[in-house]
C-alpha positions in Angstrom: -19.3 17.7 -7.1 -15.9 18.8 -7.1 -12.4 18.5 -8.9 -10.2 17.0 -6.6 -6.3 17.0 -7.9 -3.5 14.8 -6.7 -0.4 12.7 -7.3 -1.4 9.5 -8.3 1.6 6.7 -8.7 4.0 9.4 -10.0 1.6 11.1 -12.3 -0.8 13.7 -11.9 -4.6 12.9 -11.3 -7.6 15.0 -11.7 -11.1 13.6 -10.8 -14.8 15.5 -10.0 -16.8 13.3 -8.2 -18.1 13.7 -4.5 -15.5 15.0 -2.0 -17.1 12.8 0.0 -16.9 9.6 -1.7 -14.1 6.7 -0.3 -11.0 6.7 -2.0 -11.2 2.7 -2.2 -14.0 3.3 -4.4 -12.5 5.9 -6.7 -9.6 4.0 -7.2 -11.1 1.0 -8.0 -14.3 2.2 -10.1 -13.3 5.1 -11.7 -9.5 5.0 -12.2 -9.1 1.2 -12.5 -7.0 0.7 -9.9 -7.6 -3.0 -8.5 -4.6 -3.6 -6.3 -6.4 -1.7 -3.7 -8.8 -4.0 -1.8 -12.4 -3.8 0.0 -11.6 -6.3 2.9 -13.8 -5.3 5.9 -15.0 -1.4 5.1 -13.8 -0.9 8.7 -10.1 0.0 9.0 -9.5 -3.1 11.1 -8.2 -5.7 8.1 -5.4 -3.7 6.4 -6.5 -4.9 2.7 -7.0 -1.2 1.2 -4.0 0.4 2.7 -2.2 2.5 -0.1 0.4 5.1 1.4 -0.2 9.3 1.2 2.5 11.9 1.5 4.4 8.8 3.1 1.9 7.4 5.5 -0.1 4.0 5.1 -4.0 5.3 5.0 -6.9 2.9 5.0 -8.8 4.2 1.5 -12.3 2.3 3.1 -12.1 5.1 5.3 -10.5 8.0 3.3 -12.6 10.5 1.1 -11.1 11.6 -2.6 -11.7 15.2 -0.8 -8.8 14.2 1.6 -6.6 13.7 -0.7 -6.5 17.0 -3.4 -2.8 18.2 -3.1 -1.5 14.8 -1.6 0.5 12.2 -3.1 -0.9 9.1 -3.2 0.9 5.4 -4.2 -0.7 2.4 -4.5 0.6 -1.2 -5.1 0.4 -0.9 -8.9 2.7 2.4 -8.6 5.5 0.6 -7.1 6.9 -1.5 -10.2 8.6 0.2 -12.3 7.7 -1.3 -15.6 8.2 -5.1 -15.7 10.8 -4.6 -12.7 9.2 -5.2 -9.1 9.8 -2.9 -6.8 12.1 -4.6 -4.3 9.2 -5.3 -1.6 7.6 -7.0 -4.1 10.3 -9.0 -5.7 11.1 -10.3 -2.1 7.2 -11.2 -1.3 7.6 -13.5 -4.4 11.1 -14.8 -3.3 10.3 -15.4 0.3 6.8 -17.0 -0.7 5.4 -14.1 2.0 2.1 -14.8 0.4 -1.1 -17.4 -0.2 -3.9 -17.1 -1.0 -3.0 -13.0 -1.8 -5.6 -11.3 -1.2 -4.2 -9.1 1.6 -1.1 -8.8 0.0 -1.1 -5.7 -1.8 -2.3 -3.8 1.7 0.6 -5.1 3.6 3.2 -4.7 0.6 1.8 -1.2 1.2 2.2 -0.8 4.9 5.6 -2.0 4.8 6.3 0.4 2.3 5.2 3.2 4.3 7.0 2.0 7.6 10.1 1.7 5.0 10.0 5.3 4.0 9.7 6.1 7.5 12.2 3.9 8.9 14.8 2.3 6.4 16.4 0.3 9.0 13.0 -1.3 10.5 13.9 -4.5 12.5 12.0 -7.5 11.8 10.5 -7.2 15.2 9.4 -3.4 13.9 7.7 -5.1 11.2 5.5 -7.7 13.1 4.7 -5.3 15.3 3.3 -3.3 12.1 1.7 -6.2 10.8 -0.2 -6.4 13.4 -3.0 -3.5 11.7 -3.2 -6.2 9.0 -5.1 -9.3 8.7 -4.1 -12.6 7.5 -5.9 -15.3 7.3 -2.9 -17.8 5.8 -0.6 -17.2 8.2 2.0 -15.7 6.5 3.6 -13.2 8.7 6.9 -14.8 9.7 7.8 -14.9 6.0 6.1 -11.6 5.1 8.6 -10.3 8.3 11.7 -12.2 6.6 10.3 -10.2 3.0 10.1 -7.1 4.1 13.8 -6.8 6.0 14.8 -8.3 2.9 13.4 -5.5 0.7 14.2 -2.8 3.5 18.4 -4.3 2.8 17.9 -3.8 -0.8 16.3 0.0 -0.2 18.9 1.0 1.6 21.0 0.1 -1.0 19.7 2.5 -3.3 16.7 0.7 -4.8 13.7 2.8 -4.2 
């Protein structure tokens, strides 16, 4: 057991559990965190991204241990009350989604490449999108979403 401390959505987080247990599985079972998503326990879907110090992380494949000192975001720390954060306000308007499931994980990767790269082409972001699985078939309008938001960032929306 162990005490591992961390940013969590803006706020600080202690847990002790097992360094070694998967972050997925902390967030999820222990701080109630749901956004997050157990797709394939294998890295290759893109359902449980969440982003740390900046980069998009699979948490299937993360330990808690890996994360003490780290700031961690996941999709319910981008709203900022009942305002969406802009990536998600333009997944709503552009319809970038069906049946949702692997929604949260891409909101998440785009919001990474976003921090990274404000001015990410649309071309940037399929090529991104390609870590992600999607089963509906959403990514031209996921694409047309996340330029949208990635506009509004640059505008000074976080």
């Amino acid at each position: 057991m162990r005490t591992v401390s961390f940013t969590l959505n803006g706020k600080p987080t202690r847990i002790t559990t097992d360094e070694k247990r998967l972050l997925l599985w902390v967030l999820r079972d222990d701080l109630g965190l749901t956004g997050t998503k157990f797709g394939c326990g294998q890295t290759a879907c893109g359902s449980c991204t969440v982003v740390i110090n900046k980069d998009a992380v699979r948490a299937c494949a993360t330990q808690i241990g890996d994360v003490d000192g780290k700031t961690v975001v996941t999709i319910e720390g981008l709203a900022q009350g009942a305002r969406l954060h802009p990536l998600q306000d333009a997944f709503v308007k552009h319809a970038a989604f069906q049946c949702g499931f692997c929604t949260p994980g891409m909101i998440m990767g785009a919001y990474a490449r976003l921090l990274q790269n404000p001015r990410a082409t649309a071309a940037d972001v399929l090529h991104d999108l390609d870590d992600h699985l999607c089963r509906c078939g959403a990514h031209v309008r996921i694409a047309e979403a996340v330029t949208t938001a990635a506009a509004a960032m640059r505008g000074g929306v976080r």
